[in-house]
N, C-alpha and C positions, 0 to 999 in steps of 0.2 A: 892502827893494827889492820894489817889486809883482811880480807873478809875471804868466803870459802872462795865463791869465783877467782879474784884476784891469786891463790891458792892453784888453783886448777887450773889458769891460765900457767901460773909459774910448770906447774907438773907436762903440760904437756909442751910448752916453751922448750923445757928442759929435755925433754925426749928429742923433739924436732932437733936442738942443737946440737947433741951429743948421745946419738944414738946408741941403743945397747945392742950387741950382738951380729953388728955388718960384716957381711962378708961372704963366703960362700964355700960351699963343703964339698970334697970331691966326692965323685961316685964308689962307693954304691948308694950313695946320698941319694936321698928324695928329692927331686926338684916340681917345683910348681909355678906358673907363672898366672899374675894376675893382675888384667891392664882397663881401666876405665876410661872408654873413647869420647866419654863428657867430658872430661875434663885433662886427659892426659894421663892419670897418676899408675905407675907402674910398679907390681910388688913380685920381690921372688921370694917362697921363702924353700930354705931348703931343710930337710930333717935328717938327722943320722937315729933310728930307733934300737932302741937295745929291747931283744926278744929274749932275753935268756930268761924272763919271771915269767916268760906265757908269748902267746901272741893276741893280735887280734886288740883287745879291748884292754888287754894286761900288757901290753909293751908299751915301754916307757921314752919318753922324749928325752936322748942322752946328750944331743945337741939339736941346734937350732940358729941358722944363721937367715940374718935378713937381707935383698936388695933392692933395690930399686930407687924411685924417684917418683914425688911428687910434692903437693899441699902437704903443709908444717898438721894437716889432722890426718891425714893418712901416714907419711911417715911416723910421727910420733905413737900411734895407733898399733904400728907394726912394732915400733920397740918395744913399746908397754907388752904388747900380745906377747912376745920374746921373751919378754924377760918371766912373765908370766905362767908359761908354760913350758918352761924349761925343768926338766924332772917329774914331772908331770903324766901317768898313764896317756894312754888313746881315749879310756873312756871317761875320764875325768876329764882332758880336753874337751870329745866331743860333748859334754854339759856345760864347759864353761865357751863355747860359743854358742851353743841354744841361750843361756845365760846372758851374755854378750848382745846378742843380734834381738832379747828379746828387751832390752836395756834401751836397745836403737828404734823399737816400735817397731818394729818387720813387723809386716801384717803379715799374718795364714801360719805363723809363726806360734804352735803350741807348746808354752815351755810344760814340761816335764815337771811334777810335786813338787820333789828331791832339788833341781835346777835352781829356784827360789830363794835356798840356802848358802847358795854359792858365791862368799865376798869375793868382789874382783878385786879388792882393794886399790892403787893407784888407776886403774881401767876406769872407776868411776867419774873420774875428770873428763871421761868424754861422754859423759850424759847429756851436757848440753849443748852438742851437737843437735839435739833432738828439737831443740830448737829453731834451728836451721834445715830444712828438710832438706836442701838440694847437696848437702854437706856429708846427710847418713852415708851415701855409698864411698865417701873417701873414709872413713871413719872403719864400715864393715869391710874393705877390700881387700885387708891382709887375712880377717879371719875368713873371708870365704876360701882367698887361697892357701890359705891351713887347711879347709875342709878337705880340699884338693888333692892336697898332697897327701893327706892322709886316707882319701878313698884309693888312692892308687896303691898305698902300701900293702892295701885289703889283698 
């Protein structure tokens, strides 16, 4: 019987290979791009937000497509985050990357009480990343450029 790694290898195997959500949204789409010059790996992600429940902190992630290129932990990283946050407020997002990044060990990085609560559910297969420090920034690179995209919609 595989054990949990073996497990979380398959999870994030499975992302890398057949990613959820590629592609790209036209305008009035959000777009963000976000590219790590250690090692190569390149994410776009784009947002289409549905504002009609509020804005700001109450509009909702109504789609959500991924692109780019790189290491099987950053793309895979980007699907999970995808599939993730899809339906999802702004401000529930912005907790489940404080969430996320505090998962990764960022340091200066103060999660929030409330944050703590928050299952990533299959996102936890890249905990052990953390293992690997020079590994974290392909792992956080999609969600920084989430953050992006979403400081711009501000």
């Amino acid at each position: 019987m595989p054990g949990l790694e073996d497990l979380y290898r398959e999870i994030i195997l499975d992302h890398y290979r057949t990613p959820r959500n590629r592609g790209e949204l036209e305008p009035p789409a959000i777009k963000a791009d976000g590219h790590n010059p250690l090692c190569g790996d390149e994410i776009t992600v784009y947002l289409d937000l549905d504002t009609s429940a509020g804005t700001g902190d109450d509009a909702v992630i109504r789609d959500i497509k991924i692109g780019g290129q790189g290491c099987s932990i950053s793309q895979s990283s980007a699907s999970m985050m995808s599939q993730a946050m899809l339906g999802k407020s702004v401000g529930d997002v912005n907790a489940r990357i404080r969430r996320f990044k505090t998962m990764m060990g960022i340091e200066g990085l103060d999660e929030i009480e409330s944050d703590a609560d928050i299952d990533l559910g299959d996102l936890e297969a890249l905990q052990g990343v953390v293992k690997f420090p020079v590994r974290i920034k392909c792992a956080v690179l999609s969600w920084n450029t989430l953050a992006q995209a979403l400081t711009q919609a501000e």
